[in-house]
mmCIF file of the N, C-alpha and C atoms, coordinates in Angstrom:
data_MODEL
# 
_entry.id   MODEL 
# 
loop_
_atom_site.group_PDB 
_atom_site.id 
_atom_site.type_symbol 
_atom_site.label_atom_id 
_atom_site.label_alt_id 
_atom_site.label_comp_id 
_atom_site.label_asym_id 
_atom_site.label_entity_id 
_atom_site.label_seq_id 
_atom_site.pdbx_PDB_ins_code 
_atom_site.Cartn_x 
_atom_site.Cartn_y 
_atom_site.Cartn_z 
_atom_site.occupancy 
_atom_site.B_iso_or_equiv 
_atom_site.pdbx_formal_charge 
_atom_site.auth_seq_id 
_atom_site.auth_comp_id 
_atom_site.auth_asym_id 
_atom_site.auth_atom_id 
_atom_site.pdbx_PDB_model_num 
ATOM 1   N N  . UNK A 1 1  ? 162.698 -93.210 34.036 1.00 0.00 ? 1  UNK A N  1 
ATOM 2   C CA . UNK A 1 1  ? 162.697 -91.851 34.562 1.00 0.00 ? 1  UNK A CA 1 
ATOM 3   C C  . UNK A 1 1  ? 161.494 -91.673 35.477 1.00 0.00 ? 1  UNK A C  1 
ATOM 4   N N  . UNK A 1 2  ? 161.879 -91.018 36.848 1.00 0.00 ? 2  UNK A N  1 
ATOM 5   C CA . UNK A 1 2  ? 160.201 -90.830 37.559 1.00 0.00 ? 2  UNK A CA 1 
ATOM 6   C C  . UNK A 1 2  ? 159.871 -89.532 37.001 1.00 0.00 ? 2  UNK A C  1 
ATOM 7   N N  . UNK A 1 3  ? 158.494 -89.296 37.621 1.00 0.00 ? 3  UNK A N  1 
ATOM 8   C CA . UNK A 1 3  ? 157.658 -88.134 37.374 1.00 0.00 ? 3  UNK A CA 1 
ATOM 9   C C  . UNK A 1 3  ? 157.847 -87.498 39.048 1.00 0.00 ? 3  UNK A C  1 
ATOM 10  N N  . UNK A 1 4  ? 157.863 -85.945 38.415 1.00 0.00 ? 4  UNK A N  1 
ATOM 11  C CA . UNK A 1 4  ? 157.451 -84.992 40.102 1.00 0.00 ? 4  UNK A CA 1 
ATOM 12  C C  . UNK A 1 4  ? 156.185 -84.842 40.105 1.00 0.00 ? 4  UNK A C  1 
ATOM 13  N N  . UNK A 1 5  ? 155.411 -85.062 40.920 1.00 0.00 ? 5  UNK A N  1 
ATOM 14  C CA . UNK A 1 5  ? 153.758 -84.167 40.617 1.00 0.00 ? 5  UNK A CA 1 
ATOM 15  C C  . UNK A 1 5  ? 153.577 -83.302 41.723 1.00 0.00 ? 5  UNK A C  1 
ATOM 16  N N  . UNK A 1 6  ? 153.066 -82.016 41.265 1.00 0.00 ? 6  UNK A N  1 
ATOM 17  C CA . UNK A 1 6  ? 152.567 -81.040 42.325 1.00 0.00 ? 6  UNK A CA 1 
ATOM 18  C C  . UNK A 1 6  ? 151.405 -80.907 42.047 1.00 0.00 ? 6  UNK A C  1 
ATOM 19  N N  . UNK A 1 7  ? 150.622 -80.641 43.633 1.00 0.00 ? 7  UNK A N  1 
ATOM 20  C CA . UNK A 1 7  ? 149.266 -80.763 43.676 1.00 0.00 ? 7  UNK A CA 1 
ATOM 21  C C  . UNK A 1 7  ? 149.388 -79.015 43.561 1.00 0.00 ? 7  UNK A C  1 
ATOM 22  N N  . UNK A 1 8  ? 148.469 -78.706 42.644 1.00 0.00 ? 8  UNK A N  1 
ATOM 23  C CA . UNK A 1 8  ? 148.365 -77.347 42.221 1.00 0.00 ? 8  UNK A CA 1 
ATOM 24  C C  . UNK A 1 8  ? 146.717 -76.274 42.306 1.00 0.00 ? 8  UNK A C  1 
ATOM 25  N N  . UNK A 1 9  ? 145.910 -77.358 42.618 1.00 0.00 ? 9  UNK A N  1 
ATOM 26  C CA . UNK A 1 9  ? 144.758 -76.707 42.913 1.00 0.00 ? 9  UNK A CA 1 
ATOM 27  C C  . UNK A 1 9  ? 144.154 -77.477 44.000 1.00 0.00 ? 9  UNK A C  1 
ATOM 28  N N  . UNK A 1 10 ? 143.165 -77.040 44.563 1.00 0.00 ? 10 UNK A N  1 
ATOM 29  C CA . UNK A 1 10 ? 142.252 -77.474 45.402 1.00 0.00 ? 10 UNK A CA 1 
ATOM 30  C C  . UNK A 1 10 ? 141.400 -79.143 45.512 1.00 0.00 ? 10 UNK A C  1 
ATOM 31  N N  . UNK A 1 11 ? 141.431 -79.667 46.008 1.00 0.00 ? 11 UNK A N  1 
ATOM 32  C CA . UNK A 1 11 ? 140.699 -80.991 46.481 1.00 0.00 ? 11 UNK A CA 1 
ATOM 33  C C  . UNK A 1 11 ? 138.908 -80.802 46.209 1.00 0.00 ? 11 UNK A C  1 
ATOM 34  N N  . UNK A 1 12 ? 138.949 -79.463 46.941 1.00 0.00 ? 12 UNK A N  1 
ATOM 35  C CA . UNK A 1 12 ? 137.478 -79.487 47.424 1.00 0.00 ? 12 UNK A CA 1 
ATOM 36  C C  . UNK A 1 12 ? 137.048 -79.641 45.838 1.00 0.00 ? 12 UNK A C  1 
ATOM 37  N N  . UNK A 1 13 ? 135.669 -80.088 45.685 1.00 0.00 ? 13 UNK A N  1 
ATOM 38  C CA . UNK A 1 13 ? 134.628 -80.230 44.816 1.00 0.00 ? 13 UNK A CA 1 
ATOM 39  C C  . UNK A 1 13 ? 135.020 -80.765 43.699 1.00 0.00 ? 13 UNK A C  1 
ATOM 40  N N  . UNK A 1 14 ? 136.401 -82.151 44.031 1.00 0.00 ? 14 UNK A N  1 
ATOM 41  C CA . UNK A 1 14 ? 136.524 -82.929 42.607 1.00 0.00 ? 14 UNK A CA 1 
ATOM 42  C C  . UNK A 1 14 ? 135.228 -84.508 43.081 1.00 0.00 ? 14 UNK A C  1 
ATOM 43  N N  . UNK A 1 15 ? 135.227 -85.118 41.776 1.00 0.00 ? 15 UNK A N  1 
ATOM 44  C CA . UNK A 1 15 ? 134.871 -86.475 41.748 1.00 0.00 ? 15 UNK A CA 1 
ATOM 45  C C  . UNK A 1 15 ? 135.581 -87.270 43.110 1.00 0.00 ? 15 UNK A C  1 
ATOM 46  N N  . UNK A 1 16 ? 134.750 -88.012 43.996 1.00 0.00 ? 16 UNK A N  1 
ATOM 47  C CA . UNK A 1 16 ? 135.588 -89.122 44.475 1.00 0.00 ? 16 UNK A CA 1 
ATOM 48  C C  . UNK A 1 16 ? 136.542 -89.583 44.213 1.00 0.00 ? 16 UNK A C  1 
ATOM 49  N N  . UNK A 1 17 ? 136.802 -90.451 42.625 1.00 0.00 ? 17 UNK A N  1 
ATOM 50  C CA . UNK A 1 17 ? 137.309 -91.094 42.522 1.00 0.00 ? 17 UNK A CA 1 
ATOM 51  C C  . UNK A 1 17 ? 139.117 -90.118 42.264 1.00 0.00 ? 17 UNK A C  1 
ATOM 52  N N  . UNK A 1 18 ? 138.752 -88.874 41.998 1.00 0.00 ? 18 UNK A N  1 
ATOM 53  C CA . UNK A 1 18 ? 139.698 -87.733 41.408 1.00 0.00 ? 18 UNK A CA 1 
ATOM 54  C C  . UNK A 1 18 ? 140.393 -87.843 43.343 1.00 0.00 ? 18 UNK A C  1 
ATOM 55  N N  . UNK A 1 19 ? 139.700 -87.463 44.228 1.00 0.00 ? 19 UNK A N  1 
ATOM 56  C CA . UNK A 1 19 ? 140.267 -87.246 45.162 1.00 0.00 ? 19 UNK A CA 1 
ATOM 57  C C  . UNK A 1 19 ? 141.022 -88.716 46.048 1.00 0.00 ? 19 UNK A C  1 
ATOM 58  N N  . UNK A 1 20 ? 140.340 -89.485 45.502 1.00 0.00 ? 20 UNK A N  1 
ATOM 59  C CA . UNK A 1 20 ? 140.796 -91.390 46.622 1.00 0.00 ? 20 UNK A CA 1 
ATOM 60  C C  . UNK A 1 20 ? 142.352 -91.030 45.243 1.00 0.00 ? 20 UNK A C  1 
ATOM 61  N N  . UNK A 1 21 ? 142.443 -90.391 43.908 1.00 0.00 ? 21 UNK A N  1 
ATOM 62  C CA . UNK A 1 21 ? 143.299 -90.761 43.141 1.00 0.00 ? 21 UNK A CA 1 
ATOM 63  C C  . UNK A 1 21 ? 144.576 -89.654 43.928 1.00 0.00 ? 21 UNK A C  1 
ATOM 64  N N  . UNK A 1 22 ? 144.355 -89.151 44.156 1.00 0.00 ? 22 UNK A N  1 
ATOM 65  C CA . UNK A 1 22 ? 145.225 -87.528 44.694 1.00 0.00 ? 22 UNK A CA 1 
ATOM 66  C C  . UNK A 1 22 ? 145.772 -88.036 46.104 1.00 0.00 ? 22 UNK A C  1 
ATOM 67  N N  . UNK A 1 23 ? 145.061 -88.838 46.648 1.00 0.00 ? 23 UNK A N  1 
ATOM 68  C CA . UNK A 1 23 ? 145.200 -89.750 47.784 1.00 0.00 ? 23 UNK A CA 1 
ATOM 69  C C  . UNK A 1 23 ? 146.044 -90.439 47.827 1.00 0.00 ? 23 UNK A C  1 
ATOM 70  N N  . UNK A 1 24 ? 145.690 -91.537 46.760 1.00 0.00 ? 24 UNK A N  1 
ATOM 71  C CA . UNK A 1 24 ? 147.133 -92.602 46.453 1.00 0.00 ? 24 UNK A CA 1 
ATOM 72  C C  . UNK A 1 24 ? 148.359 -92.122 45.998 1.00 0.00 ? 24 UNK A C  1 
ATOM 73  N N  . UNK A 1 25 ? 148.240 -91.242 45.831 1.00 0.00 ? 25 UNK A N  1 
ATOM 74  C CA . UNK A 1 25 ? 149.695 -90.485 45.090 1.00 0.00 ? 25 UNK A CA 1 
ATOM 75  C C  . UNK A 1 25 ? 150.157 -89.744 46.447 1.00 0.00 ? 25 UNK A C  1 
ATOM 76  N N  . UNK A 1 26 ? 149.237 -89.456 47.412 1.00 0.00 ? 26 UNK A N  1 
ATOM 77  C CA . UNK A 1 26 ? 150.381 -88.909 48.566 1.00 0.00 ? 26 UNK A CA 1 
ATOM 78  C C  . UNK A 1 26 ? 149.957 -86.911 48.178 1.00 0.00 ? 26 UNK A C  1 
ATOM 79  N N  . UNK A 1 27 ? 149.207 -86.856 47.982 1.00 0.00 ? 27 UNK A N  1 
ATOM 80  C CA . UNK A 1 27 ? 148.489 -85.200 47.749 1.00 0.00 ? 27 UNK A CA 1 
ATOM 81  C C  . UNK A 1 27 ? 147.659 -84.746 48.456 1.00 0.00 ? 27 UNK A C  1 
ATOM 82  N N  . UNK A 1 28 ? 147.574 -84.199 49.321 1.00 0.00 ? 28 UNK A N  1 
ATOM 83  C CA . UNK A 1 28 ? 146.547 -84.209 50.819 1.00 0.00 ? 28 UNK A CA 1 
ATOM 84  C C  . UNK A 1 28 ? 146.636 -82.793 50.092 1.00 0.00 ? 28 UNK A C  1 
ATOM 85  N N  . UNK A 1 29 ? 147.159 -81.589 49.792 1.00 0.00 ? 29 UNK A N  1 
ATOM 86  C CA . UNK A 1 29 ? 146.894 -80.056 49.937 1.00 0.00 ? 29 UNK A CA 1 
ATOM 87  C C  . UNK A 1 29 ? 147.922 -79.414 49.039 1.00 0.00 ? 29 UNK A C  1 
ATOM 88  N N  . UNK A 1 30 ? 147.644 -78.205 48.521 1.00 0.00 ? 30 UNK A N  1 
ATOM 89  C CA . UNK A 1 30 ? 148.063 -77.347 47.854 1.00 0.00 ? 30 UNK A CA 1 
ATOM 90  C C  . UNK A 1 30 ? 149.737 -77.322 48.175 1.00 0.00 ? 30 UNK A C  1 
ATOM 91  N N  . UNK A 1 31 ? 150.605 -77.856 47.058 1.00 0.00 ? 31 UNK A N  1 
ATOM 92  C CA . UNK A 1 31 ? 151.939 -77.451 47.379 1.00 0.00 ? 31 UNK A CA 1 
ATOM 93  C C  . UNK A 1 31 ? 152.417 -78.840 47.843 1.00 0.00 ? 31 UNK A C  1 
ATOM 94  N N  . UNK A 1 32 ? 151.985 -79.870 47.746 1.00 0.00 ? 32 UNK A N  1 
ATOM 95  C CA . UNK A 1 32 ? 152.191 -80.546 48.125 1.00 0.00 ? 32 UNK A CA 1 
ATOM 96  C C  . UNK A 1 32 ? 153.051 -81.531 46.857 1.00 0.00 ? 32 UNK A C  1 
ATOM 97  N N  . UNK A 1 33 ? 153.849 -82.171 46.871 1.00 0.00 ? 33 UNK A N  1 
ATOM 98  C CA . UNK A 1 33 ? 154.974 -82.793 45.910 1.00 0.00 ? 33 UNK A CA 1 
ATOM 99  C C  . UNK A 1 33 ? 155.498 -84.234 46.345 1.00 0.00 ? 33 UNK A C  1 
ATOM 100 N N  . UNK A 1 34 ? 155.190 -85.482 45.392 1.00 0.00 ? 34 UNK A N  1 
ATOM 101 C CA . UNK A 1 34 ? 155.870 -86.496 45.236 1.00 0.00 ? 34 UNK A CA 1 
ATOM 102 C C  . UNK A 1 34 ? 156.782 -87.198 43.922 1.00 0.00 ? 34 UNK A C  1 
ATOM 103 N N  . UNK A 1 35 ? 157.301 -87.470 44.016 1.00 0.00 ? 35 UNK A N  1 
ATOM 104 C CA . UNK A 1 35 ? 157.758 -88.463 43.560 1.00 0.00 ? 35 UNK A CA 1 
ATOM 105 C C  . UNK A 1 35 ? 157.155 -90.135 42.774 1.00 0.00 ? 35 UNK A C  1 
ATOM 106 N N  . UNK A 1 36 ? 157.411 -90.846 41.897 1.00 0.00 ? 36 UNK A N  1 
ATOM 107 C CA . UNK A 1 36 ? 156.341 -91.131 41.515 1.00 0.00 ? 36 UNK A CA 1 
ATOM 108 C C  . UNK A 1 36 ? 157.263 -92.499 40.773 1.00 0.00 ? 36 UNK A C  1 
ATOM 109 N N  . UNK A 1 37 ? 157.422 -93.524 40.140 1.00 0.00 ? 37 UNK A N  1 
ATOM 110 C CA . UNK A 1 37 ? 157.936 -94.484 39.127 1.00 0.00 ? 37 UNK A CA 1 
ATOM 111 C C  . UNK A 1 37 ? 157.346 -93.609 37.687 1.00 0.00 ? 37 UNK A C  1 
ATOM 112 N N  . UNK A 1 38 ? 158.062 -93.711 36.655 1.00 0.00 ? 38 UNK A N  1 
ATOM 113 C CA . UNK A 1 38 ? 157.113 -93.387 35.017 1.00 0.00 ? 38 UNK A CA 1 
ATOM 114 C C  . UNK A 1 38 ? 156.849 -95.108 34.809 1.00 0.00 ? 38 UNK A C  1 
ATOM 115 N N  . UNK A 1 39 ? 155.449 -95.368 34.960 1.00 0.00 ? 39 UNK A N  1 
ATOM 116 C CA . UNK A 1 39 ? 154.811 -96.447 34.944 1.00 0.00 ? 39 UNK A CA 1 
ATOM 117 C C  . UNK A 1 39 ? 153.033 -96.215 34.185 1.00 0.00 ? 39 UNK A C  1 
ATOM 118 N N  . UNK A 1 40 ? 152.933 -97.305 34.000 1.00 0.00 ? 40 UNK A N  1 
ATOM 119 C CA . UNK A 1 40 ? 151.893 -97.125 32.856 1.00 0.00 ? 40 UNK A CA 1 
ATOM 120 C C  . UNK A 1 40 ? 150.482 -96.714 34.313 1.00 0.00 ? 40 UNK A C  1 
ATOM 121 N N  . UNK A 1 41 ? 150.757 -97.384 35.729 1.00 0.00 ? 41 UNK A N  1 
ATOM 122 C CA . UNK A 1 41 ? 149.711 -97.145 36.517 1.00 0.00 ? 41 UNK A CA 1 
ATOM 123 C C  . UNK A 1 41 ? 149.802 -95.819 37.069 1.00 0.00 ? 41 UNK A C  1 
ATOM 124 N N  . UNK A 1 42 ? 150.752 -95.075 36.736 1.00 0.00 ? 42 UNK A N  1 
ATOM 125 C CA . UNK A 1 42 ? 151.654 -93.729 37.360 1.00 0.00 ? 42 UNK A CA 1 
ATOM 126 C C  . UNK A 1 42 ? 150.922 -92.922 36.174 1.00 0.00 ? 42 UNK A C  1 
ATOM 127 N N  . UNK A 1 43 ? 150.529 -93.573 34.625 1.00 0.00 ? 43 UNK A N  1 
ATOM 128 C CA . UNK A 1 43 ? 150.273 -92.683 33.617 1.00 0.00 ? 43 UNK A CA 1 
ATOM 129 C C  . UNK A 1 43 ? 148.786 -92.424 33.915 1.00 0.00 ? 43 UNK A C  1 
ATOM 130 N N  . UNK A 1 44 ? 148.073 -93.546 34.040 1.00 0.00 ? 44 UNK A N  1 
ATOM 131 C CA . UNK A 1 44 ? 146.648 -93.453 34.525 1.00 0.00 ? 44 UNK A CA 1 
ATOM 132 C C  . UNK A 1 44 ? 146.029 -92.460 35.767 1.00 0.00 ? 44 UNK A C  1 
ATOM 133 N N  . UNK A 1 45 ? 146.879 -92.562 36.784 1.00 0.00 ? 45 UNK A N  1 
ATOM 134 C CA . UNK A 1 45 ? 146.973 -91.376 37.700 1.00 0.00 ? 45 UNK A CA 1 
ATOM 135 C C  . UNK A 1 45 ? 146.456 -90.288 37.369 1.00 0.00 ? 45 UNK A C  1 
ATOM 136 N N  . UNK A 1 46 ? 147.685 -89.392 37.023 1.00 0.00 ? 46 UNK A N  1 
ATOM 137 C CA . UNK A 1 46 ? 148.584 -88.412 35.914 1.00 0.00 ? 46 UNK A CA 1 
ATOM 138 C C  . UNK A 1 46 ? 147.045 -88.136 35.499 1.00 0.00 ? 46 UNK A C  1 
ATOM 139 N N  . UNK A 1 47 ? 146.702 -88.613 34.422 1.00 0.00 ? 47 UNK A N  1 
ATOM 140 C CA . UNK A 1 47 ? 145.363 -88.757 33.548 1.00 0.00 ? 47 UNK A CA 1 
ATOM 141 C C  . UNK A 1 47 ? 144.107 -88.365 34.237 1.00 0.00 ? 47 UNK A C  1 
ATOM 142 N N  . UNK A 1 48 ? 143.922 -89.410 35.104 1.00 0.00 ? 48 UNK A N  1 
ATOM 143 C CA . UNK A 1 48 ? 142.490 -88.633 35.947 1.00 0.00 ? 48 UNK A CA 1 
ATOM 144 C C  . UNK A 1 48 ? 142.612 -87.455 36.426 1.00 0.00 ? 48 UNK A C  1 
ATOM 145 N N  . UNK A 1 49 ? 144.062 -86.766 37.274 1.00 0.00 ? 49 UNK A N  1 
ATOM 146 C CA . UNK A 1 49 ? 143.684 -85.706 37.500 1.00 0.00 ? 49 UNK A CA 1 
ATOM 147 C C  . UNK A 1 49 ? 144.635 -84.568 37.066 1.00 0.00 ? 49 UNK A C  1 
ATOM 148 N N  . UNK A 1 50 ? 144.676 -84.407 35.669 1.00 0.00 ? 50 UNK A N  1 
ATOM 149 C CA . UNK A 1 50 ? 145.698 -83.603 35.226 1.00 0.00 ? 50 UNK A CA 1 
ATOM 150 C C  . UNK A 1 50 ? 145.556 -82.479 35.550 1.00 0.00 ? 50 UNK A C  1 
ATOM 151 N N  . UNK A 1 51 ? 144.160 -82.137 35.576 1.00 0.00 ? 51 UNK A N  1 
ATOM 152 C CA . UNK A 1 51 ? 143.451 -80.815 35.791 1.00 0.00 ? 51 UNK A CA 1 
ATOM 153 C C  . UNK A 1 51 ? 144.135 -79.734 37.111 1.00 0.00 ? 51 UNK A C  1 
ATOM 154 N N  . UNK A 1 52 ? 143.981 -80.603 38.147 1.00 0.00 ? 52 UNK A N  1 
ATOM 155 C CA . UNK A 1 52 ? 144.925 -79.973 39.320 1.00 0.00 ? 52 UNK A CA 1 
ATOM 156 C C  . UNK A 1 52 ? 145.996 -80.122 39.866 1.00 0.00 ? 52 UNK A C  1 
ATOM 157 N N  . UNK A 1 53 ? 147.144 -80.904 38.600 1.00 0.00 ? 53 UNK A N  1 
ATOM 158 C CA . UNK A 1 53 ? 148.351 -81.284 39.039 1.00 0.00 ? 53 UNK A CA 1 
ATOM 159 C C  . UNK A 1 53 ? 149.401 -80.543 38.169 1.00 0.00 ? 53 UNK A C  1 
ATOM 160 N N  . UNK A 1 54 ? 150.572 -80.555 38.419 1.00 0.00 ? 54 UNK A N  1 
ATOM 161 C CA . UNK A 1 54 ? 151.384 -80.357 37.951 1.00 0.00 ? 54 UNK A CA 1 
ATOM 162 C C  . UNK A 1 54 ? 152.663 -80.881 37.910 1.00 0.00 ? 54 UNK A C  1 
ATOM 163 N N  . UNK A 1 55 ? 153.405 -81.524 36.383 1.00 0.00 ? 55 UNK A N  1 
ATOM 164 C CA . UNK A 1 55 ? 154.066 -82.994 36.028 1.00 0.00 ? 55 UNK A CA 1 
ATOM 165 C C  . UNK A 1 55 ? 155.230 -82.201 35.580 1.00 0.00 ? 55 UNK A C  1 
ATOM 166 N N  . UNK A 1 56 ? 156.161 -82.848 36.464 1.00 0.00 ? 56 UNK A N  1 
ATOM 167 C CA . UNK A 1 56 ? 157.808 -82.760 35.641 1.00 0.00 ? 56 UNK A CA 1 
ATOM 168 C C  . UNK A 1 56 ? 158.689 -84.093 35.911 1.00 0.00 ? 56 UNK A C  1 
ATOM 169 N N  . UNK A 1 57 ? 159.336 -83.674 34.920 1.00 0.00 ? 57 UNK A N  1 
ATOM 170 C CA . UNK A 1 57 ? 160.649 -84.933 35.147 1.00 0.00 ? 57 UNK A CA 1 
ATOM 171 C C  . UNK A 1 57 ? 161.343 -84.536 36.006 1.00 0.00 ? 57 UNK A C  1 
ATOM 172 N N  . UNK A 1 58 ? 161.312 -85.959 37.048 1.00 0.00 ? 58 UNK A N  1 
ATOM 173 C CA . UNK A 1 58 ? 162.991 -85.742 38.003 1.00 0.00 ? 58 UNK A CA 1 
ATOM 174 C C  . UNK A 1 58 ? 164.008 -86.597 37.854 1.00 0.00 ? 58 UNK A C  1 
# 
């Protein structure tokens, strides 16, 4: 099953590594939505920045 993720808060004033992660996933700005594999490197993601995302099943 993949994951949806929406970028749900702001970029500005995370960790580097939070934003290069928001990066690889394809999350440049607010409202912004991908698509994703449910993969254990997809879970690690997910994880670093749960804080400003938002996860559903598609």
């Amino acid at each position: 099953m993949a994951k949806k993720i929406k970028l749900v808060r702001s970029l500005n004033s995370v960790k580097k590594n939070q934003y290069a992660t928001a990066i690889a996933l394809g999350l440049r700005k607010i409202g912004d939505t991908t698509v994703q594999p449910d993969n254990d490197a997809t879970k690690g993601k997910i994880k670093t920045i749960a804080h400003l995302i938002e996860v559903t099943e598609a």
